[in-house]
C-alpha positions as CSV (number, residue, x, y, z in Angstrom):
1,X,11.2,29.2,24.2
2,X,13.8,27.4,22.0
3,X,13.0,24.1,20.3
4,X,14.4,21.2,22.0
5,X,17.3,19.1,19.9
6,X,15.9,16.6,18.2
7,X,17.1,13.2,17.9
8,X,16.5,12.4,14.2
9,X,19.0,12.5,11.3
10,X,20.1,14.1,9.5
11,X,20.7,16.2,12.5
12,X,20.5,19.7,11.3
13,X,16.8,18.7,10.1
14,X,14.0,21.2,11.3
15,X,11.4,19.9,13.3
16,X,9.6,22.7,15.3
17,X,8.0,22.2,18.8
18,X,9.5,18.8,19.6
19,X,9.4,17.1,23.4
20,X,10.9,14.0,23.7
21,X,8.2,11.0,24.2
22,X,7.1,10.8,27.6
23,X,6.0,6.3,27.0
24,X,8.6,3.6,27.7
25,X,8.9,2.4,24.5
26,X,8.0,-1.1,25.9
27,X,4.4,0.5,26.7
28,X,3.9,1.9,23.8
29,X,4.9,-1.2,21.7
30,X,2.4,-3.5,24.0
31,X,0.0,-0.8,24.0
32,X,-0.3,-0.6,20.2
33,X,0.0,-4.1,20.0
34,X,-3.0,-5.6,22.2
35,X,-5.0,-3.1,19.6
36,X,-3.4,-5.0,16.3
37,X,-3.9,-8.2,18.2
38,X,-7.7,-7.5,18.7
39,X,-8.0,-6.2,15.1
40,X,-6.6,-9.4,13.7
41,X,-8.7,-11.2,16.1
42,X,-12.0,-10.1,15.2
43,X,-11.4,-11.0,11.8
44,X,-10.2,-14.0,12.3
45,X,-13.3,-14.6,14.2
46,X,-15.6,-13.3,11.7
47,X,-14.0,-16.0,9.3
48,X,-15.3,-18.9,11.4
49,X,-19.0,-17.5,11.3
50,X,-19.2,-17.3,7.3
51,X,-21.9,-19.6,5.1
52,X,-19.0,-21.4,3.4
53,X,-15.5,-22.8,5.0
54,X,-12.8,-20.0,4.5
55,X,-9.4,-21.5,3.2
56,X,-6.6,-20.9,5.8
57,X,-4.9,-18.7,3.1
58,X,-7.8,-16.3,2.9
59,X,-8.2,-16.4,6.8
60,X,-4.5,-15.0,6.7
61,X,-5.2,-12.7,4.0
62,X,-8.5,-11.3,5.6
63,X,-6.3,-11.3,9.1
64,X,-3.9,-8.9,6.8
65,X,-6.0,-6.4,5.1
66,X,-8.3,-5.5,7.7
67,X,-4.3,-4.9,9.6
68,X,-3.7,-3.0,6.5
69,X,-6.9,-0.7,6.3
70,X,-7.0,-0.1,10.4
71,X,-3.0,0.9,10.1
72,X,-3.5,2.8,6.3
73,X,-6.9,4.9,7.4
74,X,-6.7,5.1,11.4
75,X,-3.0,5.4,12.1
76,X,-2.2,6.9,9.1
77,X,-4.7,9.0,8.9
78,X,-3.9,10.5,11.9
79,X,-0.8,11.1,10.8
80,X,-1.9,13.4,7.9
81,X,-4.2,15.4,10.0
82,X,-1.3,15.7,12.9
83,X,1.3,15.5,10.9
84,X,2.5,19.8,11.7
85,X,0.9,19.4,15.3
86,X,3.0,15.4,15.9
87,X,6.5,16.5,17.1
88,X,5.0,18.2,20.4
89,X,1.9,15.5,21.2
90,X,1.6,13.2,23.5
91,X,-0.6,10.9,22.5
92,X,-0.7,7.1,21.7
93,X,-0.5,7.4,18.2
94,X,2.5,10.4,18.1
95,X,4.4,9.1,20.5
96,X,4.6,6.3,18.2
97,X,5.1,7.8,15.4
98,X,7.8,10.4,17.1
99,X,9.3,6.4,17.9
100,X,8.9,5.2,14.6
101,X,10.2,8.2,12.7
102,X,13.9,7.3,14.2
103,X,14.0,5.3,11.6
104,X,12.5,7.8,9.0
105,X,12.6,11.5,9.6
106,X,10.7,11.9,6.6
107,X,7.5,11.9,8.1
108,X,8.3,14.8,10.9
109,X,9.8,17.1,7.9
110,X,6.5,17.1,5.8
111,X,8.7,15.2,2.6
112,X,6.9,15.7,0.0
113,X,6.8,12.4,-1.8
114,X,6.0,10.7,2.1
115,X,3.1,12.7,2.7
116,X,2.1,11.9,-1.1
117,X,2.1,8.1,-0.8
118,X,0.5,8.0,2.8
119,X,-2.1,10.1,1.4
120,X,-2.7,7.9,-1.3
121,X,-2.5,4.9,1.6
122,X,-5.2,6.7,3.7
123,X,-7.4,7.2,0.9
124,X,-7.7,4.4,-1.3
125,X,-5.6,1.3,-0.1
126,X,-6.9,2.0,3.3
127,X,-10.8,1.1,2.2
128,X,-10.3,-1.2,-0.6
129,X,-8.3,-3.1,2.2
130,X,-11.3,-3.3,4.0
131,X,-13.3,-4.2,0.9
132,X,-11.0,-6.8,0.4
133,X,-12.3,-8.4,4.0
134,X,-15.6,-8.1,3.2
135,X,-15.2,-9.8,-0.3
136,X,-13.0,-12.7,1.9
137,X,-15.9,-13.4,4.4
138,X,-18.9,-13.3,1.7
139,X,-17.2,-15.5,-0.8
140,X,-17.3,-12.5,-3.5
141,X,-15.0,-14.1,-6.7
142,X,-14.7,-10.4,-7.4
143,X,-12.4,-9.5,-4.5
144,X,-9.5,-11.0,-6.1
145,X,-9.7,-8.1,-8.6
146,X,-9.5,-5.8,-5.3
147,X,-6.6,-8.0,-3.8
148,X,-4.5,-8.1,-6.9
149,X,-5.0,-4.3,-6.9
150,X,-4.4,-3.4,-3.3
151,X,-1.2,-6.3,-3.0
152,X,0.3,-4.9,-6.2
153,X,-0.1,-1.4,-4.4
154,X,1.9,-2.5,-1.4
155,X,4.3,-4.3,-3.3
156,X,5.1,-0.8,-5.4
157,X,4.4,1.6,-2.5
158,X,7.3,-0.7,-0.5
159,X,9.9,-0.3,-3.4
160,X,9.7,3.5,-3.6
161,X,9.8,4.2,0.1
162,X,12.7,1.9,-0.4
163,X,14.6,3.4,-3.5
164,X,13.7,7.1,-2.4
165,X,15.6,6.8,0.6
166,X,18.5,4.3,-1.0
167,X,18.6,7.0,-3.8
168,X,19.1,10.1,-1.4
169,X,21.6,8.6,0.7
170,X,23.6,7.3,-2.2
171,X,23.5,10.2,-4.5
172,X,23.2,13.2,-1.8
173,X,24.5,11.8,1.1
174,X,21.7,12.3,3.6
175,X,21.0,9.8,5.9
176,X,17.0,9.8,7.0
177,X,17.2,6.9,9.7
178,X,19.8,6.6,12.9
179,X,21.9,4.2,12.5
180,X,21.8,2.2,15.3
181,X,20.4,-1.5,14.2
182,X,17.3,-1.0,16.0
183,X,16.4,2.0,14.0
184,X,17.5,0.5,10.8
185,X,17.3,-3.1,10.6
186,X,13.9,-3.4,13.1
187,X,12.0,-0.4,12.5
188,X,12.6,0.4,8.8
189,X,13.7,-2.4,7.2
190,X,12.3,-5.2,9.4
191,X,8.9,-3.6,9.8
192,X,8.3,-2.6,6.0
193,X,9.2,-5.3,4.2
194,X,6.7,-8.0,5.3
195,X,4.1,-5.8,3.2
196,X,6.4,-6.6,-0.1
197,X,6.8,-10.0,1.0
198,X,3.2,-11.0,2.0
199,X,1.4,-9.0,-1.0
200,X,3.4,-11.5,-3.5
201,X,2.2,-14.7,-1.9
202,X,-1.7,-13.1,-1.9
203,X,-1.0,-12.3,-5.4
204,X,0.8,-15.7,-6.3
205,X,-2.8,-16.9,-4.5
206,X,-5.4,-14.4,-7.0
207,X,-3.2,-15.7,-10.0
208,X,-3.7,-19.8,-9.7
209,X,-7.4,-19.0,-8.7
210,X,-8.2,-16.9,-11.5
211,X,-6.3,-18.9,-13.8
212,X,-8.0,-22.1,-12.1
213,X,-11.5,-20.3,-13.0
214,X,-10.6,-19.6,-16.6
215,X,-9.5,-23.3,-17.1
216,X,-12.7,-24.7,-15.3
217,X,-15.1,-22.3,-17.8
218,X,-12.9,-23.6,-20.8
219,X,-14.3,-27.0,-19.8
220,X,-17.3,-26.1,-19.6
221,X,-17.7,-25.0,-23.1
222,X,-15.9,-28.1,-24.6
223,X,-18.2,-30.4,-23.2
């Protein structure tokens, strides 16, 4: 039996055994999001029951990296284990990915350097994410070592998923994303970016502490 067209660009890119997604995307986006919302949830949650008041900054940032390590090691993961298998599932997860990858073919033709970073995602950013969370809720002064490390990591993983796609359409002409403004503007651009923006506040945040701590211990020993 023939492979289905796809609907991805560039159009003559090969994706074997794809069937169209068989979710409104309205279900699946509702879907996926009462499971972010109860993710976000719990942590918020868990950062009213700590020893010590939590900061509303580092209720937010908790909020984000434990969003960051369920996304980077469940959703992403699955992605790398599924990732030959995606284009013919049905299942929550590859139906949204099938959606998402509209915007980024990418993932569905194995890219090399895509597979590399989410890998990389998966694997490390995924649990020192989480590590992050825990540091947050026990009042660890360590963890900004861990966010500095994980919001510089987003910061840089955003740019080259940027300027890797920028850079093949502008030097060899191929187009990865359909370019209807949903695709585009929603999917790629509006739902990457936040995790350049965000990171740089969190890190803005690690600086003045950790400079704050070096000024108060300077005290200290000139008394």
């Amino acid at each position: 039996m023939a492979d289905l067209k796809h609907p991805y660009f560039p159009v003559d890119a090969v994706i074997p055994g794809y069937l169209p997604n068989s979710r409104p995307v309205a279900e699946l986006i509702v879907t996926f999001g009462a499971i972010v919302g109860a993710v976000i949830g719990l942590t918020l949650w868990q950062t009213t029951r700590t020893a010590k008041p939590v900061r509303p900054i580092d209720k937010f940032a908790a909020a984000l990296f434990a969003l960051c390590g369920f996304l980077h090691i469940t959703f992403e993961g699955y992605y790398l284990v599924y990732r030959y298998q995606l284009p013919g599932m049905s299942t929550l997860f590859a139906q949204l990915w099938k959606e998402y990858t509209l915007s980024d073919s990418r993932y569905l033709t194995h890219d090399i350097f895509t597979v590399s970073v989410e890998t990389i995602t998966c694997l490390a950013w995924g649990p020192l994410s989480f590590l992050a969370v825990v540091g947050i809720l026990r009042d660890w002064h360590s963890r900004h070592v861990v966010q500095v490390i994980v919001c510089t990591a987003h910061v840089y993983g955003v740019a080259l998923y940027y300027l890797t796609n920028w850079n093949e359409s502008r030097v060899h002409g191929v187009a990865y994303s359909r370019p209807e403004t949903v695709y585009f503007w929603i999917y790629y651009v509006g739902f990457n970016l936040p995790w350049a923006i965000v990171p740089i506040v969190l890190l803005r945040d690690s600086w003045l502490q950790v400079a704050r701590a070096f000024e108060a211990l300077e005290e200290r020993k000139r008394e």
